[in-house]
PQR file of N, CA, C, O and H, with PARSE charges and radii, in Angstrom:
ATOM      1  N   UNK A   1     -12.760   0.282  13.993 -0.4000 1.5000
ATOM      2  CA  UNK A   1     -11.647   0.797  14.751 -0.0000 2.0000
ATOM      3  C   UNK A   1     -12.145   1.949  15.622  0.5500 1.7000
ATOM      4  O   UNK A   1     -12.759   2.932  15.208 -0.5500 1.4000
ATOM      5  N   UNK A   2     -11.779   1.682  16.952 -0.4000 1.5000
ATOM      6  CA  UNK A   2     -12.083   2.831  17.749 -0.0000 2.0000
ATOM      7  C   UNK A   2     -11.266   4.102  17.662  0.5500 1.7000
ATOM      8  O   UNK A   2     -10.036   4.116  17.715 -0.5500 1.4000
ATOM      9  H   UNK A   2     -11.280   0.883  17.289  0.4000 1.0000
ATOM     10  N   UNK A   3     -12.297   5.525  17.480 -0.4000 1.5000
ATOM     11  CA  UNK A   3     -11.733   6.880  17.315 -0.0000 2.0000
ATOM     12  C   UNK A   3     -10.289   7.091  17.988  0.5500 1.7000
ATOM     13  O   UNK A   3      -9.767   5.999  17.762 -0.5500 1.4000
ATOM     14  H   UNK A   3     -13.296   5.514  17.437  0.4000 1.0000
ATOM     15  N   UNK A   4      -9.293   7.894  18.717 -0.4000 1.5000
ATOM     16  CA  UNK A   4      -8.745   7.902  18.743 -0.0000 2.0000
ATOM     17  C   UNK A   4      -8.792   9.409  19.484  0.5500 1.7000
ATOM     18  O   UNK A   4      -8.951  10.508  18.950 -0.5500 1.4000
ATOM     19  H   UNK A   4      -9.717   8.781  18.901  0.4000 1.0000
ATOM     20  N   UNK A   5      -8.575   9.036  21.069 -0.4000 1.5000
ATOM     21  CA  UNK A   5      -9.194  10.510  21.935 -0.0000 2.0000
ATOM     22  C   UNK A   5      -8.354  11.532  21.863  0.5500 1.7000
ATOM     23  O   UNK A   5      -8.879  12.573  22.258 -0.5500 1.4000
ATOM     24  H   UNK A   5      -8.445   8.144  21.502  0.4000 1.0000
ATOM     25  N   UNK A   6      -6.666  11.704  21.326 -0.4000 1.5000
ATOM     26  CA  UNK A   6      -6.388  12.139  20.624 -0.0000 2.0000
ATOM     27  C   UNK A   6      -6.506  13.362  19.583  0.5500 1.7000
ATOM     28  O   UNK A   6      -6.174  14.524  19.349 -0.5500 1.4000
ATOM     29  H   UNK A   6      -6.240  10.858  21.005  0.4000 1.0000
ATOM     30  N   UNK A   7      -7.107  12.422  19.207 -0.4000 1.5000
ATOM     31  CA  UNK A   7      -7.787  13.545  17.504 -0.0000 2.0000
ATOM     32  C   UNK A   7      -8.901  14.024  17.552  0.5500 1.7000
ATOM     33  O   UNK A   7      -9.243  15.042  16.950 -0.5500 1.4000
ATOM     34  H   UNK A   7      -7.377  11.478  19.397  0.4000 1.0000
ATOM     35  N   UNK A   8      -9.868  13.092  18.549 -0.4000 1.5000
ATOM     36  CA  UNK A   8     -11.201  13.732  19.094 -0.0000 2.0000
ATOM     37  C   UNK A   8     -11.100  15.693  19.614  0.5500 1.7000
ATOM     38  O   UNK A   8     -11.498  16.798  19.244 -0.5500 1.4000
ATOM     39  H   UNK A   8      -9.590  12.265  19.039  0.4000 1.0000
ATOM     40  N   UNK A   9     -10.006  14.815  21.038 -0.4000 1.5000
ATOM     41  CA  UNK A   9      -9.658  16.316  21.518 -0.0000 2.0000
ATOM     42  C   UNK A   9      -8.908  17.394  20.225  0.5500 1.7000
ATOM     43  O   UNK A   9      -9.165  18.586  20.391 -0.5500 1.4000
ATOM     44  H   UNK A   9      -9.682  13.918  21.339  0.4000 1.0000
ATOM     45  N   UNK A  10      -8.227  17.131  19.273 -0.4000 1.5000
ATOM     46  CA  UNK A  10      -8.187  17.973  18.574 -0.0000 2.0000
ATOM     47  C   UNK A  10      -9.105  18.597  17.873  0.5500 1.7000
ATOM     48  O   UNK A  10      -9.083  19.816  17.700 -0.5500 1.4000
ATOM     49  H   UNK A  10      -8.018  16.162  19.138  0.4000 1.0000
ATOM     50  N   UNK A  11     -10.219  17.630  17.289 -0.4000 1.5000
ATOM     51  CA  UNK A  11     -11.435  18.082  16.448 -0.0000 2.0000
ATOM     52  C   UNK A  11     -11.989  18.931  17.169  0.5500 1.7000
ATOM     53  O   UNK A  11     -12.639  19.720  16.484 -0.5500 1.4000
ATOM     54  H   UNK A  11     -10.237  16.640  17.430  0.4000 1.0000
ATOM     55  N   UNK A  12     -12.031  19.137  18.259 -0.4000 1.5000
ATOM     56  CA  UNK A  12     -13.019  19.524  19.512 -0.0000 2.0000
ATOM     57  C   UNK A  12     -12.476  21.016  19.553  0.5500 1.7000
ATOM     58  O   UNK A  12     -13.080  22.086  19.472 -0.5500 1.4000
ATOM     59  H   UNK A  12     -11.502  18.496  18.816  0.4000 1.0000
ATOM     60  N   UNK A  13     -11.154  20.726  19.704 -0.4000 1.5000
ATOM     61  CA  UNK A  13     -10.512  22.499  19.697 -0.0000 2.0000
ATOM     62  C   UNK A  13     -10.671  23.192  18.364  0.5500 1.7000
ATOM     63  O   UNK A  13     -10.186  24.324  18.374 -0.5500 1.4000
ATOM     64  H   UNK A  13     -10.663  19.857  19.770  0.4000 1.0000
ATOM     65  N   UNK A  14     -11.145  22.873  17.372 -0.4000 1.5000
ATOM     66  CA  UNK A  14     -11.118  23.629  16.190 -0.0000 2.0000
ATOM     67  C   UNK A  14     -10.193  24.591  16.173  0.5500 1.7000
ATOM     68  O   UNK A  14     -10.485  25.761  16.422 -0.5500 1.4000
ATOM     69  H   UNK A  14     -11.539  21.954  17.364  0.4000 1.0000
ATOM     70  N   UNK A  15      -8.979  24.196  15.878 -0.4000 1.5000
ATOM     71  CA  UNK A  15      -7.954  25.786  15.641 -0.0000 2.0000
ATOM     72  C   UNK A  15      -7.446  25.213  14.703  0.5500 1.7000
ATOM     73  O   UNK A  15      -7.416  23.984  14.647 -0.5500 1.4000
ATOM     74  H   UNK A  15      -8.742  23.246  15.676  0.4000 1.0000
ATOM     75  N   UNK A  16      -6.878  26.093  13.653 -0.4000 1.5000
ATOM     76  CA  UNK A  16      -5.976  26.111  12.568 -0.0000 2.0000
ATOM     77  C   UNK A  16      -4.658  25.264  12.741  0.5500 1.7000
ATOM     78  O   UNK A  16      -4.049  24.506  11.985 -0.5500 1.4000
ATOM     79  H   UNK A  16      -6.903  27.092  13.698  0.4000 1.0000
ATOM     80  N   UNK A  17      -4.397  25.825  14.441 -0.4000 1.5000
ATOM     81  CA  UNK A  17      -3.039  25.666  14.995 -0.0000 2.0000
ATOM     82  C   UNK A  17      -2.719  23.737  14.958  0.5500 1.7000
ATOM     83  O   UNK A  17      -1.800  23.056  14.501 -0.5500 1.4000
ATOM     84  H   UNK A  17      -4.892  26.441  15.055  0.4000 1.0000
ATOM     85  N   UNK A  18      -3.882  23.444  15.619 -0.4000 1.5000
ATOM     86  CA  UNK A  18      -3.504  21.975  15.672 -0.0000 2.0000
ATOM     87  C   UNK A  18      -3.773  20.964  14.028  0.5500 1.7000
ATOM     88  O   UNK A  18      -4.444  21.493  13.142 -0.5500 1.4000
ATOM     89  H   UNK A  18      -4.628  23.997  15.989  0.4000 1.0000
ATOM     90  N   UNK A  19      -3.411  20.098  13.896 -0.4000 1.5000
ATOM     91  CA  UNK A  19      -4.103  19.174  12.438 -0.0000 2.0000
ATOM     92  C   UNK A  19      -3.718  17.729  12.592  0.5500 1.7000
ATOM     93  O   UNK A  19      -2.626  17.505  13.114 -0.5500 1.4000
ATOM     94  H   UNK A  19      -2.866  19.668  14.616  0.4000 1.0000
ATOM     95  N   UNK A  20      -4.303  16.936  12.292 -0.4000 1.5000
ATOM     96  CA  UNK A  20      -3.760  15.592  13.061 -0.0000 2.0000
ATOM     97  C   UNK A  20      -3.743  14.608  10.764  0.5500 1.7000
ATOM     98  O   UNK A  20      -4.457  14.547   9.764 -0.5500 1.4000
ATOM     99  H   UNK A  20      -5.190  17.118  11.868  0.4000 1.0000
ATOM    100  N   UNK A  21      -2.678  14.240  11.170 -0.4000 1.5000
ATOM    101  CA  UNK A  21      -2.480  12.990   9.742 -0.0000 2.0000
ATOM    102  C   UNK A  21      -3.098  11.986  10.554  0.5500 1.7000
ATOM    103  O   UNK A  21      -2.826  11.707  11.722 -0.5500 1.4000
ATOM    104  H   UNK A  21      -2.098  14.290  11.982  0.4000 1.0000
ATOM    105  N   UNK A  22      -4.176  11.348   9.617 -0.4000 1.5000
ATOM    106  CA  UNK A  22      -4.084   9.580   9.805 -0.0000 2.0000
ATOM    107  C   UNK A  22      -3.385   8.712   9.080  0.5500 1.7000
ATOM    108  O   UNK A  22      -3.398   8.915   7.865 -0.5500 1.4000
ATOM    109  H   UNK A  22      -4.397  11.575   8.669  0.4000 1.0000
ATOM    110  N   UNK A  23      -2.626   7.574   9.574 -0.4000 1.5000
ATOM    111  CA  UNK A  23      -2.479   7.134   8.540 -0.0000 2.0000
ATOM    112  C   UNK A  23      -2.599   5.977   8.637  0.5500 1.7000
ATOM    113  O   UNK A  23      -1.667   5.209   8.397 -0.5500 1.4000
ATOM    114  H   UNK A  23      -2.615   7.409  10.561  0.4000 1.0000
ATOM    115  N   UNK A  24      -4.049   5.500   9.097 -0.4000 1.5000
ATOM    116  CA  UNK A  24      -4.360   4.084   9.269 -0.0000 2.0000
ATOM    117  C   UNK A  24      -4.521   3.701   7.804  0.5500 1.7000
ATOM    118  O   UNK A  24      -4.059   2.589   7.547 -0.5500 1.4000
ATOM    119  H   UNK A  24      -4.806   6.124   9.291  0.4000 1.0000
ATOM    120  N   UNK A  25      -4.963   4.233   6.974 -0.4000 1.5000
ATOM    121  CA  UNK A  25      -4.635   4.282   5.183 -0.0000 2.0000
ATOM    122  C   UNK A  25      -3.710   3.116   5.106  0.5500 1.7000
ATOM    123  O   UNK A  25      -3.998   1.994   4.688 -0.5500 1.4000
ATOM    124  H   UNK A  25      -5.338   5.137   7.183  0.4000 1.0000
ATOM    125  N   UNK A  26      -2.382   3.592   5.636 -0.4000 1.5000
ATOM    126  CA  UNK A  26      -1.311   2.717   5.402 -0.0000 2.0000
ATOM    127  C   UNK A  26      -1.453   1.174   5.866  0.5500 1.7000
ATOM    128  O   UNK A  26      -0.821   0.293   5.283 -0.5500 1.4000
ATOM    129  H   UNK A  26      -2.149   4.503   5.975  0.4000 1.0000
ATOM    130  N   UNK A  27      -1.965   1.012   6.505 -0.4000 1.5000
ATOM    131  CA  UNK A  27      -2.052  -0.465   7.318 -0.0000 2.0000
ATOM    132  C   UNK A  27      -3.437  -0.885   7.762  0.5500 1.7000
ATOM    133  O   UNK A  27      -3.551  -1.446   8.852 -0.5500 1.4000
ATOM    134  H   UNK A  27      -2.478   1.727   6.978  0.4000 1.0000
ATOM    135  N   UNK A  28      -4.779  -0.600   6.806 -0.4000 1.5000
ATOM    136  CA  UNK A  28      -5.706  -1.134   6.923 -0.0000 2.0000
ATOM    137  C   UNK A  28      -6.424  -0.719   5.575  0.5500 1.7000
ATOM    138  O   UNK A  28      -5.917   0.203   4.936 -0.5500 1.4000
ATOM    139  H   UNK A  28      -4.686  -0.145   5.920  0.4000 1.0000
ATOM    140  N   UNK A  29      -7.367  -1.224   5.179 -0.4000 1.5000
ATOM    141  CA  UNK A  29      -8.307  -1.234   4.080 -0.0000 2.0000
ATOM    142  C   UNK A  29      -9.574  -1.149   5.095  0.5500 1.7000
ATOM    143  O   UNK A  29      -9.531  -0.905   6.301 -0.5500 1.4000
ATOM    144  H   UNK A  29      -7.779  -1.973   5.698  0.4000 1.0000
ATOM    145  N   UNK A  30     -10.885  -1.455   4.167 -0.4000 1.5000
ATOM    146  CA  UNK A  30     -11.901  -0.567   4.399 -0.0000 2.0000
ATOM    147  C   UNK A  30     -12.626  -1.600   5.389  0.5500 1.7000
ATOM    148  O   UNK A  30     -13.506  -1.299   6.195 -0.5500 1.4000
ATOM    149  H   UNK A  30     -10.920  -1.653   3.188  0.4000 1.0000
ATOM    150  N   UNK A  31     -12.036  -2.998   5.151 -0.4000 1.5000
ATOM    151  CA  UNK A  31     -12.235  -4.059   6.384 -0.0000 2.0000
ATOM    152  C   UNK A  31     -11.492  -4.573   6.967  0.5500 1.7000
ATOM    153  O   UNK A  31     -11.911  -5.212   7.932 -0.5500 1.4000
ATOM    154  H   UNK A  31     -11.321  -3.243   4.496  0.4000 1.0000
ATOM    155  N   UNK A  32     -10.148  -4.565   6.717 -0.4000 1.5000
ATOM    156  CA  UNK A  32      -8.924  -5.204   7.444 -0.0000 2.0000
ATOM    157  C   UNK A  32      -7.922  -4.537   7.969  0.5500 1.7000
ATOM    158  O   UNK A  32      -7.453  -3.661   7.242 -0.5500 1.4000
ATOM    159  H   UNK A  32      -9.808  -4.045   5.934  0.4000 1.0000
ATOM    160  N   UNK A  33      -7.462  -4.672   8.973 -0.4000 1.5000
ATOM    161  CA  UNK A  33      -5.820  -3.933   9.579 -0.0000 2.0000
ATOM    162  C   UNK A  33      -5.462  -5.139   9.369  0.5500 1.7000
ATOM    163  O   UNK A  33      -6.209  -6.114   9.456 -0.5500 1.4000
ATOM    164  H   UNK A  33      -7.843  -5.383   9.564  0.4000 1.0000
ATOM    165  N   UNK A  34      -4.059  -5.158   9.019 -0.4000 1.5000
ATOM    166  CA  UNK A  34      -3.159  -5.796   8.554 -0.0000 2.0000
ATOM    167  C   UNK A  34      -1.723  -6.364   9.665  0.5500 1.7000
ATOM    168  O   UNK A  34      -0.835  -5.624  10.089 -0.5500 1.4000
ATOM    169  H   UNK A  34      -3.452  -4.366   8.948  0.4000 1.0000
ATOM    170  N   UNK A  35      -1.792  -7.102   9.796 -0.4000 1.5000
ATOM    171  CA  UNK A  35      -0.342  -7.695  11.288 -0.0000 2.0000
ATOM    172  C   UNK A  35       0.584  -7.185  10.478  0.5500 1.7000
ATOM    173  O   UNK A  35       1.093  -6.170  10.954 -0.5500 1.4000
ATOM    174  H   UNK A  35      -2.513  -7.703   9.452  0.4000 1.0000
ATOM    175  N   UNK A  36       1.089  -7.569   9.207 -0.4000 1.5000
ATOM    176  CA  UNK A  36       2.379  -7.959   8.720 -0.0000 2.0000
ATOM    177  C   UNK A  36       2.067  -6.938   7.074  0.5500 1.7000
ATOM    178  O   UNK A  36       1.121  -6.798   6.299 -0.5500 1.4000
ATOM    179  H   UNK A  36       0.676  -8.393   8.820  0.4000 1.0000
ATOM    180  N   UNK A  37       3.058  -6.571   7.156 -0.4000 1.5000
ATOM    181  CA  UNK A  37       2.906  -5.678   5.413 -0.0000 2.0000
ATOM    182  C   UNK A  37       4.195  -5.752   4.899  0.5500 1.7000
ATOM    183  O   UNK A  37       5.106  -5.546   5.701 -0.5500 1.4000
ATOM    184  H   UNK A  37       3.826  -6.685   7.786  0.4000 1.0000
ATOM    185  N   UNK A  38       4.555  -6.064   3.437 -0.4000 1.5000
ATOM    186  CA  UNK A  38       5.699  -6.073   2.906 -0.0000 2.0000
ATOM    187  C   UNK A  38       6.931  -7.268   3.944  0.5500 1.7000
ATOM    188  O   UNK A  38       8.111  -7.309   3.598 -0.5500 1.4000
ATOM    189  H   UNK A  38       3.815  -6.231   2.785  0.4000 1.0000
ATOM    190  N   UNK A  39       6.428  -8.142   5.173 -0.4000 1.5000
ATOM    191  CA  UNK A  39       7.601  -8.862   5.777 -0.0000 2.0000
ATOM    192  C   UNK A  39       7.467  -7.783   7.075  0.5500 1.7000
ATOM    193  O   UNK A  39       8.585  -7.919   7.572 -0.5500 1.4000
ATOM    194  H   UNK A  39       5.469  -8.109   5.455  0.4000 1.0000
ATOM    195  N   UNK A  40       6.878  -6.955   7.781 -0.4000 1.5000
ATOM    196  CA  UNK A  40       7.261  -6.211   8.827 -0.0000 2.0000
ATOM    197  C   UNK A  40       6.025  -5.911   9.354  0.5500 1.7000
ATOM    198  O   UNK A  40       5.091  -5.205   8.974 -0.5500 1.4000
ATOM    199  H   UNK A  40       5.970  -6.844   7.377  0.4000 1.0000
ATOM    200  N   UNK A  41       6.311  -6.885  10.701 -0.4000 1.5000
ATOM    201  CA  UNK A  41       5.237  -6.851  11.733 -0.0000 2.0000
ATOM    202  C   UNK A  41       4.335  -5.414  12.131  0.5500 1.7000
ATOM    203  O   UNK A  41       5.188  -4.798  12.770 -0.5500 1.4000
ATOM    204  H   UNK A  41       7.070  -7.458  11.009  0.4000 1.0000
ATOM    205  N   UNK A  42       3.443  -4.780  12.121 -0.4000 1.5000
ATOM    206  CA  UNK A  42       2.815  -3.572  11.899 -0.0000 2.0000
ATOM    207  C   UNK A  42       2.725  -2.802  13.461  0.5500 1.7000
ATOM    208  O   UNK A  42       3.295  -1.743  13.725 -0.5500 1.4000
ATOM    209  H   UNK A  42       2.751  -5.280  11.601  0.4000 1.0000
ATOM    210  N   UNK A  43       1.793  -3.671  14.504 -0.4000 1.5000
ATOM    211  CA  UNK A  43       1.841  -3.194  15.888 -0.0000 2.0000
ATOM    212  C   UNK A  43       2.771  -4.457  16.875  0.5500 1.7000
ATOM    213  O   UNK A  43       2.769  -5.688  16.855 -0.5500 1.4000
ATOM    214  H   UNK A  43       1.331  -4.531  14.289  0.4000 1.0000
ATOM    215  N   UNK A  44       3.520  -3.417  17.699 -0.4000 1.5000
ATOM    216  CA  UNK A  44       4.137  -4.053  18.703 -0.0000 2.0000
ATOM    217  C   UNK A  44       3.447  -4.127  19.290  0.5500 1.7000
ATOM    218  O   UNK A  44       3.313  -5.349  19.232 -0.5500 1.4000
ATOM    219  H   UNK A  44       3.522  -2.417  17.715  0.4000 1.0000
ATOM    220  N   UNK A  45       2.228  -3.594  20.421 -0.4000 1.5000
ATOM    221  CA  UNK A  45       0.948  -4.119  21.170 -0.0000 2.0000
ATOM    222  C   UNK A  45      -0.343  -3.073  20.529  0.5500 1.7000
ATOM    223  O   UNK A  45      -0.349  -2.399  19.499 -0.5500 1.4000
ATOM    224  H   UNK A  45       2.337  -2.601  20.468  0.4000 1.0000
ATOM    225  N   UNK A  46      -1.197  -3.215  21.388 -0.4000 1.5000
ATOM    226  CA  UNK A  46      -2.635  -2.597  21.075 -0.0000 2.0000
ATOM    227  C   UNK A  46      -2.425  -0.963  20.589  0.5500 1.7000
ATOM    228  O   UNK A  46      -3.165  -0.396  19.784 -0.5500 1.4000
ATOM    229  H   UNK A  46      -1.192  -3.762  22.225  0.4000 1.0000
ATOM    230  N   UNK A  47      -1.088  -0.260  21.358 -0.4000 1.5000
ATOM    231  CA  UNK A  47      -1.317   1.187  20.557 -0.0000 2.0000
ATOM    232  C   UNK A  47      -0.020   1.367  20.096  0.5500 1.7000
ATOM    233  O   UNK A  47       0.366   2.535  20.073 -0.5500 1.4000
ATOM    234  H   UNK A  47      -0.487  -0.720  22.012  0.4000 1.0000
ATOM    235  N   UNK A  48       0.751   0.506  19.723 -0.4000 1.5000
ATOM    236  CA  UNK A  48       1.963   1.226  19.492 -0.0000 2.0000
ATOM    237  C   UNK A  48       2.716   0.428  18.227  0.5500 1.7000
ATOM    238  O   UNK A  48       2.877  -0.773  18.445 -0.5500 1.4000
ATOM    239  H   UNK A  48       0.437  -0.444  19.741  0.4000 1.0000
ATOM    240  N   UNK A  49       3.044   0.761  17.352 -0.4000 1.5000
ATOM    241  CA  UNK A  49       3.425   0.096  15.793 -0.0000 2.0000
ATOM    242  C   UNK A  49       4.752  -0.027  15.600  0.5500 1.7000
ATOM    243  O   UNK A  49       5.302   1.067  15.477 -0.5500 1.4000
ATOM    244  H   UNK A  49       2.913   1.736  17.175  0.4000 1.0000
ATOM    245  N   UNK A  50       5.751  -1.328  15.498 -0.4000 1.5000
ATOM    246  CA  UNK A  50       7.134  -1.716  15.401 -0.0000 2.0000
ATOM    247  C   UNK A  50       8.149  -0.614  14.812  0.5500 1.7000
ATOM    248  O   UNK A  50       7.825  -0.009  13.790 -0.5500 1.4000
ATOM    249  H   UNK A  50       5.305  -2.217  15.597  0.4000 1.0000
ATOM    250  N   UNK A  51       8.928  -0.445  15.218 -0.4000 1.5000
ATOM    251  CA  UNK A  51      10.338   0.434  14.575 -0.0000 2.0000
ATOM    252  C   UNK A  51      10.516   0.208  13.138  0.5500 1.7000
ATOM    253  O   UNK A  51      10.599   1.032  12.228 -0.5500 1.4000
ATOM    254  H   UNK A  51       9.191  -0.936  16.048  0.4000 1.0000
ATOM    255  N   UNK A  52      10.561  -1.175  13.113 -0.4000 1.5000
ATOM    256  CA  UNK A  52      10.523  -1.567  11.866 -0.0000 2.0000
ATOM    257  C   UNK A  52       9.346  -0.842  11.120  0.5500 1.7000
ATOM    258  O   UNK A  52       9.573   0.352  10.921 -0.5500 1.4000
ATOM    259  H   UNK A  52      10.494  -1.844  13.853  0.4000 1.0000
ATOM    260  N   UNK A  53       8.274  -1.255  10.716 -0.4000 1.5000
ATOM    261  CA  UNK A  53       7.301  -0.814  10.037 -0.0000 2.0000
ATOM    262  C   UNK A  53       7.412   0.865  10.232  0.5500 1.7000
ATOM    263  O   UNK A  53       7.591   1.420   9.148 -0.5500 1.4000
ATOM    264  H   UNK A  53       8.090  -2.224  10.877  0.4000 1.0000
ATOM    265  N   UNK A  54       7.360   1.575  11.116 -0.4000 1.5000
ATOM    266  CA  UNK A  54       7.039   2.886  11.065 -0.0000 2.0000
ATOM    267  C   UNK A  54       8.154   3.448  10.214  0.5500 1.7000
ATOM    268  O   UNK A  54       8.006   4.496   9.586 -0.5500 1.4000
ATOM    269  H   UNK A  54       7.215   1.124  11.996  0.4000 1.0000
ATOM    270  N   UNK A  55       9.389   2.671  10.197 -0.4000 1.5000
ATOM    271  CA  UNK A  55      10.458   3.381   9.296 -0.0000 2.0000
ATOM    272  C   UNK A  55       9.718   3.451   7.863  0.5500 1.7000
ATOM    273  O   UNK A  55       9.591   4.518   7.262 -0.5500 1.4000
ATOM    274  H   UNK A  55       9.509   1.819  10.708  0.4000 1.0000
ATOM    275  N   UNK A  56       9.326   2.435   7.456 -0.4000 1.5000
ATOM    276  CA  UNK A  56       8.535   2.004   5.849 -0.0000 2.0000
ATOM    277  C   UNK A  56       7.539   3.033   5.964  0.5500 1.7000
ATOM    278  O   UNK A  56       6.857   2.928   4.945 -0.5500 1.4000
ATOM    279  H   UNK A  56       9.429   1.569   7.944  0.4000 1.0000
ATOM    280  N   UNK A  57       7.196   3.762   6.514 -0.4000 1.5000
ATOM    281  CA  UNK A  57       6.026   4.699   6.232 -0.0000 2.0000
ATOM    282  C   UNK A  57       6.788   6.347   6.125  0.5500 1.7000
ATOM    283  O   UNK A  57       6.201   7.354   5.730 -0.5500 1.4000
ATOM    284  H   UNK A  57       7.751   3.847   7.342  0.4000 1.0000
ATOM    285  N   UNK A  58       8.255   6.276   6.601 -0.4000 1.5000
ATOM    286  CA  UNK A  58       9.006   7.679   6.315 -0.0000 2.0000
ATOM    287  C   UNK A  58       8.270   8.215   5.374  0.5500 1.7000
ATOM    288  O   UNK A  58       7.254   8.851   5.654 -0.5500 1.4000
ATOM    289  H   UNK A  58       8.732   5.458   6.923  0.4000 1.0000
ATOM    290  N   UNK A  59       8.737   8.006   3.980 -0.4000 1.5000
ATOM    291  CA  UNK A  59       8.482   8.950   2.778 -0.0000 2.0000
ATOM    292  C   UNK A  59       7.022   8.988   2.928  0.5500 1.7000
ATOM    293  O   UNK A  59       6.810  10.148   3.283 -0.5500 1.4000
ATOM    294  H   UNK A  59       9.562   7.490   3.753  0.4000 1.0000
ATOM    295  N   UNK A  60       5.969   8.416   2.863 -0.4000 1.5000
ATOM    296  CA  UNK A  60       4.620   8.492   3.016 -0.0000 2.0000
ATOM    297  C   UNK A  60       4.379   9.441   3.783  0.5500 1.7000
ATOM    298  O   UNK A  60       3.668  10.394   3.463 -0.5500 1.4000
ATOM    299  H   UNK A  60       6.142   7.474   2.575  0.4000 1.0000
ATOM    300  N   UNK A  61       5.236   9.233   5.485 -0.4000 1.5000
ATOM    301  CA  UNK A  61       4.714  10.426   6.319 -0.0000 2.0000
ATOM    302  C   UNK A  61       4.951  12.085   5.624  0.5500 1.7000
ATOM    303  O   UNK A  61       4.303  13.097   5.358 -0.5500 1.4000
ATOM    304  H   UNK A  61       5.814   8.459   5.745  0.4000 1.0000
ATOM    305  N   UNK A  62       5.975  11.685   5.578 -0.4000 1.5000
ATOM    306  CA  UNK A  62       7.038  12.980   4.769 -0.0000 2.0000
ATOM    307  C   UNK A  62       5.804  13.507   3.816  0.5500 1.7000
ATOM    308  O   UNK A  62       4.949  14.314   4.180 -0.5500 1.4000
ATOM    309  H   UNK A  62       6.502  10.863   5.794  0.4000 1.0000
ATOM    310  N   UNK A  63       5.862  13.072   2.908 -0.4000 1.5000
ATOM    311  CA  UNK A  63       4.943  13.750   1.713 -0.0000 2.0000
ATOM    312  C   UNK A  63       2.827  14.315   2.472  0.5500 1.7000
ATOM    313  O   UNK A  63       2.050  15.189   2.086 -0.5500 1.4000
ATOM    314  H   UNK A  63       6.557  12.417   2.612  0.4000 1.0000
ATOM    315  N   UNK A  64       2.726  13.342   3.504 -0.4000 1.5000
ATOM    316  CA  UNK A  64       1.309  13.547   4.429 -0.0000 2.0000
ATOM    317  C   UNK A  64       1.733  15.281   4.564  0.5500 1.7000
ATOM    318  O   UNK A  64       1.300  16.142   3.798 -0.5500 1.4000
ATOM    319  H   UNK A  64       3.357  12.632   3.817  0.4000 1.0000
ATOM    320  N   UNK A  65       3.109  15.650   6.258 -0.4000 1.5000
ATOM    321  CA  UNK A  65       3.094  16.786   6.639 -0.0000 2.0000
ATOM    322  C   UNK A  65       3.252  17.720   5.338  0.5500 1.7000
ATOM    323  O   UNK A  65       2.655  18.793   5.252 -0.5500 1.4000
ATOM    324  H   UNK A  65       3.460  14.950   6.880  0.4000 1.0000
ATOM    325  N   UNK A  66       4.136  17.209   4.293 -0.4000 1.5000
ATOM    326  CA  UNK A  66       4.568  18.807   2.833 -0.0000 2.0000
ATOM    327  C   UNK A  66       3.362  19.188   2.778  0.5500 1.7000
ATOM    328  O   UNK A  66       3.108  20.389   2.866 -0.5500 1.4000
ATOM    329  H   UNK A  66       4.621  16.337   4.362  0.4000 1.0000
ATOM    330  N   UNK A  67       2.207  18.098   2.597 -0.4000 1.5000
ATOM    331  CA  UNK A  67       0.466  18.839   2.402 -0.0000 2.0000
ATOM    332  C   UNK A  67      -0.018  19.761   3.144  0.5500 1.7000
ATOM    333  O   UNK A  67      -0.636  20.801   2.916 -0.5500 1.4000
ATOM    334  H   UNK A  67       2.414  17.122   2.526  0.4000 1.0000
ATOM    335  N   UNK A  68       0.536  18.971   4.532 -0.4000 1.5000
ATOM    336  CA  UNK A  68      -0.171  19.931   5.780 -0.0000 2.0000
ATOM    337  C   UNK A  68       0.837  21.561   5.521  0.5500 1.7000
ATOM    338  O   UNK A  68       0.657  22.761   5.311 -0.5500 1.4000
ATOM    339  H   UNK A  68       1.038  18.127   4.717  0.4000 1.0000
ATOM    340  N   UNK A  69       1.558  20.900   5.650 -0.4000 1.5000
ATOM    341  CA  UNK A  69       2.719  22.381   5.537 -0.0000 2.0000
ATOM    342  C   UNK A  69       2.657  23.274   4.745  0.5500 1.7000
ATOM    343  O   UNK A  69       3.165  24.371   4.981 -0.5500 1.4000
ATOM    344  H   UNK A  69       1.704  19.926   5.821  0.4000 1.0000
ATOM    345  N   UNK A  70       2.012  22.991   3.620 -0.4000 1.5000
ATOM    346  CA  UNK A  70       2.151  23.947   2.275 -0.0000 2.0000
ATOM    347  C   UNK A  70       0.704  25.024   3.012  0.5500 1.7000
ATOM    348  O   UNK A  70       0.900  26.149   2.552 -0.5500 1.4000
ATOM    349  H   UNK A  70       1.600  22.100   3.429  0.4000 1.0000
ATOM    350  N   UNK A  71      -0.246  25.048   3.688 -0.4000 1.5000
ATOM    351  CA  UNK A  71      -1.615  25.304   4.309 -0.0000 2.0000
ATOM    352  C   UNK A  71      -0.580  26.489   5.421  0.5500 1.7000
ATOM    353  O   UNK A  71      -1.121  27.520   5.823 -0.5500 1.4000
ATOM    354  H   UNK A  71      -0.405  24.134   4.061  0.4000 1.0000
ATOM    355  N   UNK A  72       0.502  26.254   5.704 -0.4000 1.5000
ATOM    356  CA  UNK A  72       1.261  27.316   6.380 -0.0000 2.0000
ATOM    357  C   UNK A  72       1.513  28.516   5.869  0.5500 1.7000
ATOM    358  O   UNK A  72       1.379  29.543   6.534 -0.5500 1.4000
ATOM    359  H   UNK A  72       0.941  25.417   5.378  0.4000 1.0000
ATOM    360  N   UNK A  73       1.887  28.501   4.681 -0.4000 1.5000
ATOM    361  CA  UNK A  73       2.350  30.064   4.182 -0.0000 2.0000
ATOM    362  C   UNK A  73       1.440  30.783   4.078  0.5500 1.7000
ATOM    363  O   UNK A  73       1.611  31.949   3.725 -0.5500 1.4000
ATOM    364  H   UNK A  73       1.995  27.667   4.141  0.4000 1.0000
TER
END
């Protein structure tokens, strides 16, 4: 999977301020991205992932930022 210029440019700025979640975790293993998970199509085209599916990753995201967030106080 190609990097993601994105997160590059974030790595690049090294500040506290910025932090990027991945969460290709969710929809790929260590050789496969996955079309379809649980019945719900994963990407609508090359960069952008169905309404459907991104809802199924709420609580996942949710609990990703509490990590990042708790690094705030």
């Amino acid at each position: 999977m190609d990097r993601d210029a994105a997160v590059v440019a974030a790595d690049r700025l090294n500040s506290p301020r910025i932090q990027v979640l991945d969460l290709t975790r969710y929809f790929c293993s260590t050789a496969d991205c996955f079309p379809v998970i649980g019945g719900a199509l994963v990407h609508k085209d090359l960069h952008h992932m169905t309404a459907v599916f991104v809802t199924t990753l709420g609580p996942f995201l949710l609990k990703d930022v509490n990590a990042l967030a708790s690094s705030w106080r």
